[in-house]
C-alpha positions as CSV (number, residue, x, y, z in Angstrom):
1,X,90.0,69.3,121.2
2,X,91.5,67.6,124.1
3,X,91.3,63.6,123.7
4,X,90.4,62.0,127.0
5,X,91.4,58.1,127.8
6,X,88.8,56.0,129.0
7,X,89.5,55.1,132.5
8,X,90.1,51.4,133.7
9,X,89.1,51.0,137.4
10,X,88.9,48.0,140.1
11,X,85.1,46.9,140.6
12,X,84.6,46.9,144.3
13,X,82.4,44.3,144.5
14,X,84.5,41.8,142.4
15,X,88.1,41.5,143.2
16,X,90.1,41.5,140.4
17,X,87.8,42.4,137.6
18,X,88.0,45.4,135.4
19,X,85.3,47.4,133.4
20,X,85.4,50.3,131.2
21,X,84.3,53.7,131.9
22,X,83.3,55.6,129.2
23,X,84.8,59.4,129.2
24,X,82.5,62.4,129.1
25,X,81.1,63.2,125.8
26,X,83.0,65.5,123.9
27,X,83.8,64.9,120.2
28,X,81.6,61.6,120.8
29,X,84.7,59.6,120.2
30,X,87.2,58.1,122.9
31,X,90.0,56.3,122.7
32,X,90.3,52.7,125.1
33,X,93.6,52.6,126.6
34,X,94.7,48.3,126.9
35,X,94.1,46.3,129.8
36,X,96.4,46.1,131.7
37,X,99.1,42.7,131.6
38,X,98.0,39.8,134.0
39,X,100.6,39.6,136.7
40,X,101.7,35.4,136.9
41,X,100.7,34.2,140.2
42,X,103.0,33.8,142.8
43,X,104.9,30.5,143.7
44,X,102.8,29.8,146.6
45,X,99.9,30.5,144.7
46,X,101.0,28.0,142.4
47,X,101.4,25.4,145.1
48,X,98.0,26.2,147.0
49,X,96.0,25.4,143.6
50,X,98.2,22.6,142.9
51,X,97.5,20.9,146.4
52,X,93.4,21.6,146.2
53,X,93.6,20.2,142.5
54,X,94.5,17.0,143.9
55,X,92.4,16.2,147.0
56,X,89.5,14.9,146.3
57,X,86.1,16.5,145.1
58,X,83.4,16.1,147.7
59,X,80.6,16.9,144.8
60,X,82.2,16.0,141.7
61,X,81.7,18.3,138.9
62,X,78.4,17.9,136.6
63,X,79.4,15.9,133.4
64,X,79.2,17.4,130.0
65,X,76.0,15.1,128.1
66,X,77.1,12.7,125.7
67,X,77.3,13.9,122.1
68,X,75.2,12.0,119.7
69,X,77.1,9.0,118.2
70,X,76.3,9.1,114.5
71,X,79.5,10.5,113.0
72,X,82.2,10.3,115.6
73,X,85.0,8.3,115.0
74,X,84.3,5.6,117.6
75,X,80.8,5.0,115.6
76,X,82.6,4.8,112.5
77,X,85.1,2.1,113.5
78,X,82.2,0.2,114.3
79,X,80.3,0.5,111.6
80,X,83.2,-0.4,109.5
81,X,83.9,-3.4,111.7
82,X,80.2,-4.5,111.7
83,X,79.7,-4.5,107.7
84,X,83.1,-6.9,107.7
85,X,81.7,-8.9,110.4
86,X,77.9,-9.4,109.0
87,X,77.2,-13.3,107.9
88,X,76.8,-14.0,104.5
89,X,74.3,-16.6,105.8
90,X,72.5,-15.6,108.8
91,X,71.3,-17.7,111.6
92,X,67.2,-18.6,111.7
93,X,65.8,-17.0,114.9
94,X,66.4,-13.3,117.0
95,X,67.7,-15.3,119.6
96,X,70.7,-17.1,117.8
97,X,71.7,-13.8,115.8
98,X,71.9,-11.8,118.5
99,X,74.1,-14.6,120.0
100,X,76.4,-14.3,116.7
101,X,76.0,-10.5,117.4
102,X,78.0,-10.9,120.8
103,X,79.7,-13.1,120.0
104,X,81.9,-11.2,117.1
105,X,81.3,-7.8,119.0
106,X,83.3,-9.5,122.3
107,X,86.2,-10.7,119.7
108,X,86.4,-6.9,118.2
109,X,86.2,-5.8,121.9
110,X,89.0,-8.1,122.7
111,X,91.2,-7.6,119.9
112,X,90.4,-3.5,119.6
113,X,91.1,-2.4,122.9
114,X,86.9,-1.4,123.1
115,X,86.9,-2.3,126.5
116,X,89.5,0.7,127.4
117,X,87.6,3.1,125.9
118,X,85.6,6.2,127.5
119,X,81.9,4.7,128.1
120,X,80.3,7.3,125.4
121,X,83.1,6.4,122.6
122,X,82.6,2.8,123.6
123,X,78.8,2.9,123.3
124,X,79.3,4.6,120.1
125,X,81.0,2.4,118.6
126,X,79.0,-0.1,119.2
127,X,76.1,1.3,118.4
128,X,77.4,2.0,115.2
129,X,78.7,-2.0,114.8
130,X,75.1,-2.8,115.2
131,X,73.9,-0.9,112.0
132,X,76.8,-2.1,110.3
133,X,76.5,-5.6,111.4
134,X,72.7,-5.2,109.8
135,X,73.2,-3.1,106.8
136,X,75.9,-5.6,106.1
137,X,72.7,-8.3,105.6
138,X,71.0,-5.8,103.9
139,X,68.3,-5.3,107.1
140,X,67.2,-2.5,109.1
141,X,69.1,-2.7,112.6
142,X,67.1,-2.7,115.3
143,X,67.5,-1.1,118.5
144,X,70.2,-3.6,120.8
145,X,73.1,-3.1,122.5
146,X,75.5,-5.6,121.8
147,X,76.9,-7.4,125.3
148,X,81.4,-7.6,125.7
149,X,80.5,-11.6,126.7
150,X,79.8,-14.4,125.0
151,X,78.3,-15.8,128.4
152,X,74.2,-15.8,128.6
153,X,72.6,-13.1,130.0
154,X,69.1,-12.8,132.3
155,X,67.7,-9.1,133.4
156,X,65.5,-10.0,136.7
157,X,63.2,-7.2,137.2
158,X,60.8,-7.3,140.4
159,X,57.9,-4.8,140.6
160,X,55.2,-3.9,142.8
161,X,52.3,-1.2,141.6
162,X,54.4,-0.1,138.8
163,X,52.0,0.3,135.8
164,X,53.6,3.6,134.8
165,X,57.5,2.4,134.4
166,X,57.4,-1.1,134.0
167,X,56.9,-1.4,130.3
168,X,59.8,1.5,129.6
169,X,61.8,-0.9,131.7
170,X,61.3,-3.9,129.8
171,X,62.0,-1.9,126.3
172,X,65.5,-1.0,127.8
173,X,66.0,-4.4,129.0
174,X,65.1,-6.0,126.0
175,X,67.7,-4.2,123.9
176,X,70.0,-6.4,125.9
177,X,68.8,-9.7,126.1
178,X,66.0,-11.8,125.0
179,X,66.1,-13.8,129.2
180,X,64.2,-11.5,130.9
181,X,62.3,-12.3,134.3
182,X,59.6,-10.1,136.1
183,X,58.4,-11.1,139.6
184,X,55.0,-9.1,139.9
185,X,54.0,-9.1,143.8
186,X,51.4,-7.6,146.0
187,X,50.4,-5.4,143.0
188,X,46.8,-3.8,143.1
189,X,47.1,-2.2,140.0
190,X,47.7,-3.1,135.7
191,X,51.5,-3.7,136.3
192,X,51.0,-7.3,135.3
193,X,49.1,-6.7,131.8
194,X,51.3,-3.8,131.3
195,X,54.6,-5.9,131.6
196,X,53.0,-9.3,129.4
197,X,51.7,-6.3,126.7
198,X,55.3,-4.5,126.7
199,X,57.9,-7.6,125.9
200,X,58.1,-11.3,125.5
201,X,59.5,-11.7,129.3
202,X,58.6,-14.4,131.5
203,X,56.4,-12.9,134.2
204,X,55.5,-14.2,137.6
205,X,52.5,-12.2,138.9
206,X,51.6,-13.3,143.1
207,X,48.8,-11.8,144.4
208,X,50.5,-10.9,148.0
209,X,53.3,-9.1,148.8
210,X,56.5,-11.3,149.1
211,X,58.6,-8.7,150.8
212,X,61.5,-6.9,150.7
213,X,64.0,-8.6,147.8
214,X,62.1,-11.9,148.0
215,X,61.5,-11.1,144.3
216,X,65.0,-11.5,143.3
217,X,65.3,-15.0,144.8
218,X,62.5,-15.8,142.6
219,X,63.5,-14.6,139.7
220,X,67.2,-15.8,140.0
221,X,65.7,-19.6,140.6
222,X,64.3,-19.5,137.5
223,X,67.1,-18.1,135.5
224,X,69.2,-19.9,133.6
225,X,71.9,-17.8,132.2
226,X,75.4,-17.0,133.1
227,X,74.9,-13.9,134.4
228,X,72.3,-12.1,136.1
229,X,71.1,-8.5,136.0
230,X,68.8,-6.9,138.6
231,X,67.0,-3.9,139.0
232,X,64.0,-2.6,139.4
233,X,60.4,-1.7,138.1
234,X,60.1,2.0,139.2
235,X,62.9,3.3,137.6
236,X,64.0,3.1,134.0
237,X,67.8,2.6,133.0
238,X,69.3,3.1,129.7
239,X,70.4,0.0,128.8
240,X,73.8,1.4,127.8
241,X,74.1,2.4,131.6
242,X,73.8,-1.4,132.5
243,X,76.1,-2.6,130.0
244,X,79.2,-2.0,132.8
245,X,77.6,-4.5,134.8
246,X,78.0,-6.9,132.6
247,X,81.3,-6.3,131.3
248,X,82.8,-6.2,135.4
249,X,81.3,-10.0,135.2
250,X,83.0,-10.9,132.0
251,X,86.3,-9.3,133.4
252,X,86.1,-11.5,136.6
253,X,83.9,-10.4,139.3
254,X,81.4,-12.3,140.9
255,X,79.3,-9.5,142.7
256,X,79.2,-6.6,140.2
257,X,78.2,-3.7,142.2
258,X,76.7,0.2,141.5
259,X,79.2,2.8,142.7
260,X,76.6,5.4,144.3
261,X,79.0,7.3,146.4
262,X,80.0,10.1,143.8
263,X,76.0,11.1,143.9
264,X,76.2,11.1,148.2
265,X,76.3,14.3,150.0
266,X,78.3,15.7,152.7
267,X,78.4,12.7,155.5
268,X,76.6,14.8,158.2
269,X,73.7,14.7,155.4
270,X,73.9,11.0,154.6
271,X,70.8,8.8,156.1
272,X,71.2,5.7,158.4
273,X,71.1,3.6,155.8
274,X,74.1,4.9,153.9
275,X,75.9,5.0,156.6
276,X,75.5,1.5,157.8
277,X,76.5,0.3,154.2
278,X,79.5,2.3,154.3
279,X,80.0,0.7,157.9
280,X,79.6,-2.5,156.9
281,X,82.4,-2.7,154.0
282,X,85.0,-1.5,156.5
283,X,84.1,-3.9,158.8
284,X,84.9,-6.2,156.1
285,X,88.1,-4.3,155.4
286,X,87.0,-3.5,152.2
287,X,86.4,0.6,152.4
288,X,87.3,0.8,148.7
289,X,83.3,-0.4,148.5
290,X,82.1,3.1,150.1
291,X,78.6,3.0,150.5
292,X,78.2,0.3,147.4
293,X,76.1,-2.5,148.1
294,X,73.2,-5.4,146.9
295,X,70.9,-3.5,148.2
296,X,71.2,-1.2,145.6
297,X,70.2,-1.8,141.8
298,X,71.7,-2.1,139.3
299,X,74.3,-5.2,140.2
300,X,75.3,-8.2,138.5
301,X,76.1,-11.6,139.9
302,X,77.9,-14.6,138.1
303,X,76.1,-17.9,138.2
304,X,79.2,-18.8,140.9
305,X,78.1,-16.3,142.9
306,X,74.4,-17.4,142.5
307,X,75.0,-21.1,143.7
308,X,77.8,-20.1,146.3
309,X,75.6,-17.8,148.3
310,X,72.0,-20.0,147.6
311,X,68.6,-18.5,146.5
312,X,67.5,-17.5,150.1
313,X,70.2,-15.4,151.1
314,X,69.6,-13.2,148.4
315,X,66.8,-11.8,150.0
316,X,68.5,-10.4,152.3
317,X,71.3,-8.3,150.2
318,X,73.6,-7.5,152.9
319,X,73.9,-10.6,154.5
320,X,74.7,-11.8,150.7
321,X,77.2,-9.3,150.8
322,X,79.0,-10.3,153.9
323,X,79.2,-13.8,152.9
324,X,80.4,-13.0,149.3
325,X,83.6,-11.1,151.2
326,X,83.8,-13.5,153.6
327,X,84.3,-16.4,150.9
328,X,86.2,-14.5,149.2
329,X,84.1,-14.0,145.7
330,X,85.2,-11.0,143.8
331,X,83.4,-8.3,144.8
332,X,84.3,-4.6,143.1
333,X,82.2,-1.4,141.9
334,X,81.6,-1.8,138.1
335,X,78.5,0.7,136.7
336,X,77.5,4.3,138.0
337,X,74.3,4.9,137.9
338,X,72.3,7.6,140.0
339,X,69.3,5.7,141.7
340,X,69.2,8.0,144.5
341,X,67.8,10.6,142.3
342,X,65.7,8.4,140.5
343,X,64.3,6.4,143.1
344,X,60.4,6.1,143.6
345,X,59.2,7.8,147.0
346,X,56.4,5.3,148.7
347,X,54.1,5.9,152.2
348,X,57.1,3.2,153.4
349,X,60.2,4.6,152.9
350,X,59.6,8.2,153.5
351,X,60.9,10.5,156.3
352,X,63.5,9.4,159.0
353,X,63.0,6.0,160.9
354,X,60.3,4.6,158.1
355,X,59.5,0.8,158.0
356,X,61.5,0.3,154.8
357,X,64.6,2.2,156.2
358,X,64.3,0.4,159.8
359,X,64.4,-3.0,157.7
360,X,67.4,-2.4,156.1
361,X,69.5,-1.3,159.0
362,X,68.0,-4.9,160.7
363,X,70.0,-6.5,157.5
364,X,73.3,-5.0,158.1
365,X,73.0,-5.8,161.7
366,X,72.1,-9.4,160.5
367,X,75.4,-9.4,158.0
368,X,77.9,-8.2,160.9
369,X,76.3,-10.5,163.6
370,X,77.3,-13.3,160.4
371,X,80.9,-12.1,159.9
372,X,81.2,-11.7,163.9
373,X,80.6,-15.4,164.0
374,X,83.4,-16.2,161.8
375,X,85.9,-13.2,162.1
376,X,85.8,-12.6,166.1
377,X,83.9,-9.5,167.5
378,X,86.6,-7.3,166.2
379,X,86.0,-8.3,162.7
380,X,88.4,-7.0,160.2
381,X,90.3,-4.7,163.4
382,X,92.5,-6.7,165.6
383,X,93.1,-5.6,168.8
384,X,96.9,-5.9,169.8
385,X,97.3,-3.8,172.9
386,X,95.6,-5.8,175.0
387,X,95.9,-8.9,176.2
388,X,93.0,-10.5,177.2
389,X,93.7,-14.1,177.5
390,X,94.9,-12.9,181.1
391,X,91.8,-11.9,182.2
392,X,90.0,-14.7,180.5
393,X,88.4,-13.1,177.2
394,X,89.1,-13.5,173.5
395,X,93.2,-13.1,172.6
């Protein structure tokens, strides 16, 4: 009986791809014929995929979650290096361990090369230094995150009708200090109980409504520390996702701010707001920033940064901004952390044109009529094909 091939053909509705066709039924056997050999691409095809893998992605692709920690090498190194850094004689008190804590993780950092690591290897490891760094004292480790710095550090946290989040803020914020500020204003709800039941923080409840950033101002004149975390109430962050923060203080910045721009759209889709921050940095000559600014939480500022740019001005995080670039305090993008997902949608920042929106433009328009004042109008962009001393206007 006549053996028949089954037929290999060209799907029509997918270039390219090739599907078997089973032969009619005779013996109930057939016998596949190979696939035929991929032809190489062609020199310019080559070249066309070589020029589109460099440009740069508008929507970058989605990242592959973390894998757990326990067992990977990174969590092993530390766990090693924790059990030969535990004390034989512990310090009395949370607060002075977990300043020994940091203080011989920021050596290892130092002396390892930690701080070059990939963000998940780095976390694991030092999530594995803390269990060594206990099991070494023969205790059960608790749930921190080690800080790269020997430098104090304060989380500021200001919150308005936030009964819900607040205390699942606090736990993160706790694993990374014991300093911990939250300015409570214009709340009509349990936010306050909730935040004194949740952590040992220092919180400042005021019955009205201080306004827009006021809080921070607050809570940054009554910190102490070196370095100063914000964020927010409504939204919690992993406190391994704040620990970048801190480290882009400890390696020199003054301003420590969240790189958002990877999580923007196309810029035809992009609000007012964005697009005034964005704006605003080139104006400064500093488009490297993108669209990252105070405004946004996370960011860290060093206590230099604090006293150079005074309590009130924080308020207003743009004008901060401008001044910090205009004084020349090291200013750069440290974390990455997607708020624009994650941020809480009120009656007063909804839709286009809303009050909270409207405000912040009025800030930037505040920080460029500041940097006018000492740049020139033409800010960072000098005119030079003019001259307009002849006619009696600016050179």
């Amino acid at each position: 009986m006549r053996q028949q091939q089954a037929m290999l053909f060209e799907k029509p509705a997918v270039r390219g791809r090739f599907v078997r066709k089973p032969p009619p039924a005779e013996d109930g056997r057939a016998a596949v014929s190979a696939a035929p050999a991929r032809k190489k691409p062609a020199a310019a095809v080559k070249r066309a995929r070589k020029r589109a893998a460099s440009r740069p992605r508008l929507f970058p692709p989605r990242r592959r979650a973390a894998s757990r920690p326990h067992g990977g090498a990174a969590y092993r190194l530390g766990l090693q290096l924790g059990r030969v850094d535990a004390p034989s004689q512990p310090p009395e008190g949370e607060s002075e361990l977990r300043r020994l804590l940091n203080r011989r993780w920021t050596a290892r950092v130092k002396g390892r090369g930690l701080a070059g690591y990939p963000w998940a290897r780095y976390h694991a490891a030092a999530a594995g230094y803390v269990r060594g760094f206990f099991a070494g004292m023969g205790r059960p480790a608790p749930n921190w995150v080690p800080l790269p710095t020997e430098r104090s550090v304060a989380v500021i946290v200001t919150a308005k009708n936030e009964e819900r989040t607040i205390a699942a803020v606090l736990k993160e914020a706790t694993r990374l200090t014991d300093e911990t500020y939250v300015i409570v204003n214009g709340s009509s709800d349990e936010t306050f109980r909730q935040a004194r039941a949740a952590s040992r923080a220092i919180v400042l409840s005021y019955p009205q409504a201080l306004g827009h950033d006021v809080g921070r101002s607050v809570g940054a004149k009554l910190a102490r520390a070196d370095i100063l975390l914000f964020t927010d109430g409504d939204m919690p962050i992993p406190a391994e996702q704040l620990v970048p923060f801190i480290h882009g203080i400890e390696q020199g910045l003054d301003v420590a701010l969240n790189n958002i721009y990877p999580y923007l759209g196309a810029f035809g889709r992009q609000d007012t707001v964005t697009i005034m921050k964005q704006f605003l940095n080139r104006a400064l000559d500093r488009p490297d920033l993108k669209a990252s600014s105070l405004t946004a939480v996370p960011h860290a500022l060093s206590r230099h940064a604090v006293e150079t740019l005074g309590l009130e001005l924080l308020s207003v995080p743009p004008k901060a901004q401008a001044l910090a670039l205009l004084l020349k305090l090291r200013v750069g993008n440290a974390g990455q952390v997607n708020v624009i997902r994650g941020n809480k949608r009120r009656e007063l920042n909804r839709g286009r044109g809303n009050p909270v929106a409207s405000m912040i433009v009025g800030d930037h328009l505040e920080a460029l009529k500041l940097a006018g004042d000492r740049m020139g109008e033409r800010l960072a962009y000098p005119d030079v094909l003019r001259k307009r001393r002849y006619i009696g206007g600016d050179a």
